[in-house]
C-alpha positions in Angstrom: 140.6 -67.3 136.2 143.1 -70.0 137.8 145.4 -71.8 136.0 147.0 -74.3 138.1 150.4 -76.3 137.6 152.1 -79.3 139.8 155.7 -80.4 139.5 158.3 -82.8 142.1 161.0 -80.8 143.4 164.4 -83.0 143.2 167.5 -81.3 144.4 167.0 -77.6 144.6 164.2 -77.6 147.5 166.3 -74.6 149.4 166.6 -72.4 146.6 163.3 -73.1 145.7 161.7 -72.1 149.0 164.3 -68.8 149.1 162.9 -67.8 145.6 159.1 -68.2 146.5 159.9 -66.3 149.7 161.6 -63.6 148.3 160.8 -60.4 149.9 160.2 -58.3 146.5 157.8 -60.4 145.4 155.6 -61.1 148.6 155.5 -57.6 150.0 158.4 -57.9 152.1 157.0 -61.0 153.4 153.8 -60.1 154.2 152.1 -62.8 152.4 153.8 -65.3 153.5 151.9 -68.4 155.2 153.8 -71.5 156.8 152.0 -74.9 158.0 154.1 -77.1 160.4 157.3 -75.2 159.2 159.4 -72.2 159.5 159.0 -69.0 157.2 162.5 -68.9 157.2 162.9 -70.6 153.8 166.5 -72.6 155.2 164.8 -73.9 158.4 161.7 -74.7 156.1 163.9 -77.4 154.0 165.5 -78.5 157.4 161.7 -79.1 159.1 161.0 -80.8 156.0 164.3 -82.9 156.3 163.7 -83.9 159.6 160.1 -85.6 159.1 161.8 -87.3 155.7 164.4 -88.8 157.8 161.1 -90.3 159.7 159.5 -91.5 156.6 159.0 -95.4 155.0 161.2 -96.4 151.9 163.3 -94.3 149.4 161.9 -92.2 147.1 163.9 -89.1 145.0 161.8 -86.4 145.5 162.3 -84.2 148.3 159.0 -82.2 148.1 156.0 -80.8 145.5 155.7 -76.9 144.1 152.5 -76.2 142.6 151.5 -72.8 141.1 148.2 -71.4 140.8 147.8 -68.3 138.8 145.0 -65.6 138.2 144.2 -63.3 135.5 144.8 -59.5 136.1 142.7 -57.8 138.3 140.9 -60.5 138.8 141.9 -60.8 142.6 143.9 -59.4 145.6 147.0 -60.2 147.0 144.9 -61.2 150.3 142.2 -62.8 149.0 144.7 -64.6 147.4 146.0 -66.3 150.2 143.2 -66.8 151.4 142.3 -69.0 148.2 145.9 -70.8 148.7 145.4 -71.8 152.2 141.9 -72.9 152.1 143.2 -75.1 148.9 146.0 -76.5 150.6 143.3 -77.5 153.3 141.5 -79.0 150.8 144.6 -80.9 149.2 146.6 -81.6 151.8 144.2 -82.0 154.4 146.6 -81.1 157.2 149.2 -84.3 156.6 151.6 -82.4 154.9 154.1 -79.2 156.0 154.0 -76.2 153.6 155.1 -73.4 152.5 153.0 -70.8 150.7 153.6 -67.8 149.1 151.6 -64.6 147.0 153.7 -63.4 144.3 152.6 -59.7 143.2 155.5 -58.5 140.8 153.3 -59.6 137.4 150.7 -58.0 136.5 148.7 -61.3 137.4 149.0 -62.1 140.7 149.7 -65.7 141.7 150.6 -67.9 144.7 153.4 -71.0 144.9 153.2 -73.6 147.7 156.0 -76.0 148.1 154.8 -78.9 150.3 157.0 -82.1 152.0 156.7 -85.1 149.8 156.4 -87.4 152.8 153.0 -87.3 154.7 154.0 -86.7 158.2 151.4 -88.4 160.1 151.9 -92.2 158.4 155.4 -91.3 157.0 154.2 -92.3 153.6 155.5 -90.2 150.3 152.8 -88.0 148.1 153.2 -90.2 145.4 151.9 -93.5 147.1 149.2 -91.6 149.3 147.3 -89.4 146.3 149.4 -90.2 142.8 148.3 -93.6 141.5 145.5 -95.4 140.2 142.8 -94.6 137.3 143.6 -91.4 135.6 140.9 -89.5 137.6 142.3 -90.4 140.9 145.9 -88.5 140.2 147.1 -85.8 142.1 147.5 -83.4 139.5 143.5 -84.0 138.5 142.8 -83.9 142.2 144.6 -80.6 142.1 142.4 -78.6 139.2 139.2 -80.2 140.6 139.5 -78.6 143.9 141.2 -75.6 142.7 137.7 -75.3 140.5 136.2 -75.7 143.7 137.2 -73.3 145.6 137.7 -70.8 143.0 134.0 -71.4 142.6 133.2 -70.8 146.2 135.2 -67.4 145.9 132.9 -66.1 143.2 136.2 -66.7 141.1 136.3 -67.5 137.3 137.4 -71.3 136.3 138.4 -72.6 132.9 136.6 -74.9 131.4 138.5 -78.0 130.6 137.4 -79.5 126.9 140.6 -81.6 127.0 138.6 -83.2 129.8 135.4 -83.6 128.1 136.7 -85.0 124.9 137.9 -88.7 124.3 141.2 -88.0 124.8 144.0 -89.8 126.8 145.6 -88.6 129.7 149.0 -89.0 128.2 147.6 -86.2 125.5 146.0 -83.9 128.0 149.0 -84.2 130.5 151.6 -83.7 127.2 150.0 -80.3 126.1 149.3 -79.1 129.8 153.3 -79.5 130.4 155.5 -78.7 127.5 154.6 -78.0 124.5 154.0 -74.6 122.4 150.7 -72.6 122.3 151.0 -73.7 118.5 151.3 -77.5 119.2 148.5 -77.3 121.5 146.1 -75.1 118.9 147.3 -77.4 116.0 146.2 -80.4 117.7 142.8 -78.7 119.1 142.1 -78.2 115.7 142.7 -81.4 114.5 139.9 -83.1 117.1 137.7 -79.7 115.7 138.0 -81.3 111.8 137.3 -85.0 113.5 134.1 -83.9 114.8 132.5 -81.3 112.2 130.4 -82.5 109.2 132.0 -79.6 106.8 133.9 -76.8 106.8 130.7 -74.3 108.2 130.2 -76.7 111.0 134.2 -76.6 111.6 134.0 -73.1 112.0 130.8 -72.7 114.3 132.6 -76.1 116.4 135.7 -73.8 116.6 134.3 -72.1 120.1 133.2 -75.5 121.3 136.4 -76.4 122.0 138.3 -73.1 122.9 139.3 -71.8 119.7 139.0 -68.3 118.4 138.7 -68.0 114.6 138.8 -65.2 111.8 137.3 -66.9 108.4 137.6 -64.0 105.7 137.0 -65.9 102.3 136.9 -62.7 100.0 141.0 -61.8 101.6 144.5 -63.1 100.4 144.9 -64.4 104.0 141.4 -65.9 104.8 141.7 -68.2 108.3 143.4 -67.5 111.4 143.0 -69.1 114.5 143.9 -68.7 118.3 142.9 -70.5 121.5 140.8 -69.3 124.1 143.1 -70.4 126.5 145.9 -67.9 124.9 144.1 -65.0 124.2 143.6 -65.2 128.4 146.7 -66.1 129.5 148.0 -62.8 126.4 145.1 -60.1 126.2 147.5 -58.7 123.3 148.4 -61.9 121.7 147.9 -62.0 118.1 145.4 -64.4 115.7 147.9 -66.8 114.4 147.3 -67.5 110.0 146.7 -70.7 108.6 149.4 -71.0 106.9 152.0 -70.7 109.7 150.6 -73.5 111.3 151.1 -75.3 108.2 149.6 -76.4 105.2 147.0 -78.9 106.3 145.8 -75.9 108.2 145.0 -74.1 105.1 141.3 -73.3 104.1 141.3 -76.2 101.6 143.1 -78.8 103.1 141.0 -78.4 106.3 137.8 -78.9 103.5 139.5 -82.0 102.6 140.5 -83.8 105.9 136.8 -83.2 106.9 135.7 -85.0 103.8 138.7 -87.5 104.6 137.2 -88.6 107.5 133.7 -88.8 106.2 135.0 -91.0 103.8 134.1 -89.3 100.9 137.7 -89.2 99.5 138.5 -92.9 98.3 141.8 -92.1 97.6 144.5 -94.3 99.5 148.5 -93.9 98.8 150.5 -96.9 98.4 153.9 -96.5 100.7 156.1 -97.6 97.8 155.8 -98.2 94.4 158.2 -100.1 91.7 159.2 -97.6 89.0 158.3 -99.5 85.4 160.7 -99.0 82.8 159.0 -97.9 79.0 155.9 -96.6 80.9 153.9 -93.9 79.2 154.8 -90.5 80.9 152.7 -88.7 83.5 150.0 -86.2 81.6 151.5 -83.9 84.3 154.6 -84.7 84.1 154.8 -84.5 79.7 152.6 -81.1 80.2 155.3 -79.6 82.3 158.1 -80.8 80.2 156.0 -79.0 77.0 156.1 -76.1 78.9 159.7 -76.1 79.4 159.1 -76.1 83.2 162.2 -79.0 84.0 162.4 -78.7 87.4 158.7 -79.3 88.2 158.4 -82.2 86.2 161.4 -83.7 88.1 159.5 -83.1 91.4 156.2 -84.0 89.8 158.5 -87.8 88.3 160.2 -88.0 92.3 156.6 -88.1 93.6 154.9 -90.5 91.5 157.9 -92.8 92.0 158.5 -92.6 96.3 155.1 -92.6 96.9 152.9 -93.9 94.0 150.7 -90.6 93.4 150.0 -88.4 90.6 150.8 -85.4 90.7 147.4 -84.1 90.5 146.0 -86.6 93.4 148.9 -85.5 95.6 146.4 -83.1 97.7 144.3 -86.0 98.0 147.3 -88.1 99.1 148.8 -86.2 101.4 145.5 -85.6 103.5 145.0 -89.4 103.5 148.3 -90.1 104.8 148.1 -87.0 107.7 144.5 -89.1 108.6 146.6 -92.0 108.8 149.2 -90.8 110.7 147.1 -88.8 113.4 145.2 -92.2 113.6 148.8 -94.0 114.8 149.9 -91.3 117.3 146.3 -91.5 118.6 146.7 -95.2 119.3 150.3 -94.3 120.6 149.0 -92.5 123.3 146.4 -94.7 124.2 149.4 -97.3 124.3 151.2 -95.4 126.5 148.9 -94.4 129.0 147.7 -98.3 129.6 151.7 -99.3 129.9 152.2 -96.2 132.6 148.7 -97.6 134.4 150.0 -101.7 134.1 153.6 -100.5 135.4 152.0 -98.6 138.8 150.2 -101.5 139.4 153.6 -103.7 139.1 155.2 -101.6 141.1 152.4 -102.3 144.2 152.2 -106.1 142.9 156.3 -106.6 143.4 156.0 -104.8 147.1 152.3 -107.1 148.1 154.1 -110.2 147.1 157.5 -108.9 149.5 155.4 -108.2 152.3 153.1 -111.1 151.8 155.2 -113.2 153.6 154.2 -111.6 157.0 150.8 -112.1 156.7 151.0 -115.6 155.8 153.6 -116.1 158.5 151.1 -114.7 161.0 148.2 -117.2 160.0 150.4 -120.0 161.2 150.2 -118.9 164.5 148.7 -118.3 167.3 148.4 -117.1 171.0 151.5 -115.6 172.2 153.3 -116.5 169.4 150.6 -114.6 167.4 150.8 -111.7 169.7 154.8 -112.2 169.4 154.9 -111.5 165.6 152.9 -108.8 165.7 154.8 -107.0 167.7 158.1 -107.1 166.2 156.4 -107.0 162.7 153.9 -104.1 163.5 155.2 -102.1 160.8 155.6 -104.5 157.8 151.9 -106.2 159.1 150.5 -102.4 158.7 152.4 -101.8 155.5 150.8 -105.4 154.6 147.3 -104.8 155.3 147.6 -101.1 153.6 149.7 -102.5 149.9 146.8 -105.1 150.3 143.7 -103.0 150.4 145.9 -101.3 147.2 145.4 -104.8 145.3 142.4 -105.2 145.7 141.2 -102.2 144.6 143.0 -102.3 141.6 141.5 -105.9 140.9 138.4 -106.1 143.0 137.1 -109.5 142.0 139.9 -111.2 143.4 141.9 -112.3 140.2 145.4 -110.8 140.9 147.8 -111.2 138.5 151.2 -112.4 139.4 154.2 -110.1 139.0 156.0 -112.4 136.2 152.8 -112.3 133.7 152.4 -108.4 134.1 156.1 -107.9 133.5 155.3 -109.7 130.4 152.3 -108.2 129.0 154.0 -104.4 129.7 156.9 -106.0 127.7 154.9 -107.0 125.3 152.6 -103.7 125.0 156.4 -101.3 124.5 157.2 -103.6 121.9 154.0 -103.1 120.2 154.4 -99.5 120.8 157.7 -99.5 119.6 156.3 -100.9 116.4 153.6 -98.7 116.3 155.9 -95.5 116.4 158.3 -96.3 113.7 155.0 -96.8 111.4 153.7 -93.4 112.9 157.3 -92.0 112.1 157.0 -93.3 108.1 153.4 -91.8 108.3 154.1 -88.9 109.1 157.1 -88.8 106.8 155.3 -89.6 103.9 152.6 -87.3 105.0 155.0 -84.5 104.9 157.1 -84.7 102.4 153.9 -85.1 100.0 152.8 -81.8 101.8 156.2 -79.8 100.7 155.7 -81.8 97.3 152.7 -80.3 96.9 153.5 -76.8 97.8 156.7 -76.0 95.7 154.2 -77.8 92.9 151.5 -74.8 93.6 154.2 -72.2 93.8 155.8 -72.7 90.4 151.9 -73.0 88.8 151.1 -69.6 91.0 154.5 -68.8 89.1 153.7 -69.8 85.8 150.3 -68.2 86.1 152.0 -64.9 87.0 154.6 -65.0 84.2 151.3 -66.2 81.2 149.3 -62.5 82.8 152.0 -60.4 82.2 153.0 -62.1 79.1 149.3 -61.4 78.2 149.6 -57.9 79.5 152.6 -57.3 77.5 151.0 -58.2 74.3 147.6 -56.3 75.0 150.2 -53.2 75.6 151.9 -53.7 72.0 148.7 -54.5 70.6 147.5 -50.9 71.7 150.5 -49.5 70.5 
């Protein structure tokens, strides 16, 4: 099953070629396979250099490493590469020097291919010939398609995507694809499980829907645990991870309640702030604690009710509200941020078509020799024209383009409503957790109590008996 990764190489290119061409891992350089380049990994990055120096405008990036990985056993170290160069066919479709390379000292075995970032048959960099426009038109989407593809064609397994399928923003997918935990990604793939499921039974048989594993045990201390697909995979030996280390609105219950939360069957809404009244009657909660000479859990139980308005015995109800609220923000935070990186691509191509405009319009002023004239000495700003131009218009195909000043302003205008946005998310999420620790230390001095009134009982049956 192939797993497939893309990242920009910046400033280590050498070192990165010598390490992916390291003789203990590729059978002392057996599979080793080189397109317009030497396998010598030094005089790789110098044939790379050399069609850079050759290349149109500036760009950081000295070339692109992508990874594709298999399961164990799934696949030999030949077949391999013969997976990785028919995929770098398909990808780089013989514009682009590479260097690719099986790796066999996992137990999975797995190829690396480090490619120049500038084309070398129009001189143009990766990013402008396959990295831009709508989300499905990136590389990196390019990249699992046709690694699908081929995988396919090999009678090899592929993952099936549900980030893909689900309403979900690239910005979200791309996030848990690059860095974050196996625990931030199951934490959030179980939050868009309790989104779609009508109650708790239905959240457990959705659970496989989208790639996650589930243990539900209701007659045990611990009764949920949960792992992704995905992980169990990658680790044969990884371990179901509990409900409660993912957190408490992972818990049996508080799942129960989120579903009903977003089914609208809580009414329940906690106010950010409330102004503490002087002479007002004491909470039952609060006096009941007090009467049971429990001080410190009436203090928490009085800090609650005054930061955040709720009741001590509505705080479950409050605290899933306010998580609903804030996953709601972040939601529309990522949404937010994936139309501002979209509006800024197309600025950047807006700002170069209005620089080379001037050629074009130039040219329709003359004619004849003159015309001929221009075109000569221009050829490569007139090509560079007519290509940036095709750009625009596919990016606004009826014709209305936008002029560079009013897109600078509504990307302006969209951070600083996302700016706004976050800091209400940050408060959200705030309340949403502190109202979560509230409520736990609250259960674990009643779990307490309760303990402490058995053995008290206990104690007296025993003397009873005696």
């Amino acid at each position: 099953m192939a797993i497939t990764k893309l990242f920009a190489i910046k400033t280590t290119e050498v070192k990165a070629l010598a390490y992916i061409a390291n003789p203990e891992k590729t059978d002392g350089g057996r599979l080793i396979f080189t397109y317009g380049c030497s396998s010598d990994p030094a005089q790789a990055s110098r044939d790379f250099e050399a069609v850079r120096a050759g290349g149109m405008g500036l760009n950081t990036v000295l070339s692109q490493h992508f990874i594709q990985s298999f399961k164990p056993g799934e696949i030999t170290p030949e077949r391999a590469l013969e997976v990785g160069k028919e995929l770098c066919e398909k990808f780089l479709k013989g514009e682009y020097q590479y260097f690719l390379a099986i790796h066999t000292d996992t137990d999975h075995t797995h190829l690396h291919v480090i490619f120049n970032n500038v084309n070398r048959k129009n001189g143009r960099t990766f990013e402008t010939n396959m990295n831009q426009g709508k989300v499905k038109e990136r590389a990196w989407k390019k990249l699992i398609d046709l690694s699908d593809e081929v995988c396919k064609r090999h009678h090899l397994d592929v993952i099936e995507h549900p980030e893909r399928t689900k309403v979900k923003s690239h910005w979200e997918w791309d996030m848990n694809r690059q860095g974050l935990s196996w625990k931030a990604k199951l934490k959030y793939t179980i939050d868009q499980v309790v989104k779609a499921s009508e109650d708790f039974d239905d959240f457990i048989r959705k659970c496989a829907e989208y790639g996650v594993l589930v243990e539900y045990n209701p007659g045990h201390k611990i009764d949920l645990k949960f792992m992704l697909e995905e992980q169990k995979e990658h680790n044969p030996r990884a371990k179901m991870t509990r409900a409660r280390t993912l957190g408490w609105y992972y818990e049996t219950r508080q799942i129960k309640d989120r579903i009903a939360q977003y089914h609208g069957v809580m009414i329940y809404t906690p106010r950010t702030k409330v102004r503490v009244i002087t002479k007002k009657p004491p909470n039952k909660f609060v006096q009941d604690a007090i009467d049971r000479g429990n001080m410190k859990l009436a203090s928490i139980a009085k800090n609650v009710i005054a930061e955040y308005g709720a009741p001590p015995d509505q705080i479950r109800q409050a605290a899933i509200s306010e998580y609903a609220h804030s996953r709601g923000l972040l939601s529309e935070l990522n949404t937010m941020k994936t139309e501002i990186e979209d509006l800024q691509v197309k600025l950047k191509v807006l700002r170069k078509y209005r620089k080379l405009k001037v050629y074009g319009e130039e040219l329709k002023t003359l004619s004849g020799s003159a015309a001929k004239k221009y075109r000569k000495e221009h050829s490569a700003e007139l090509t560079e024209y007519g290509q940036i131009r095709t750009q625009v218009l596919e990016f606004y195909p009826s014709g209305h383009i936008p002029t560079v000043e009013s897109l600078d302003k509504k990307i302006n205008a969209l951070i600083q409503e996302r700016s706004l946005k976050d800091q209400q998310f940050r408060e959200a999420d705030k309340r949403a957790r502190d109202l979560a620790d509230a409520q736990r230390t609250i259960e674990e001095f009643l779990r307490q109590e309760r303990n402490e009134q058995q053995q008290d009982r206990k104690r007296k049956k025993n003397g009873d008996l005696e």
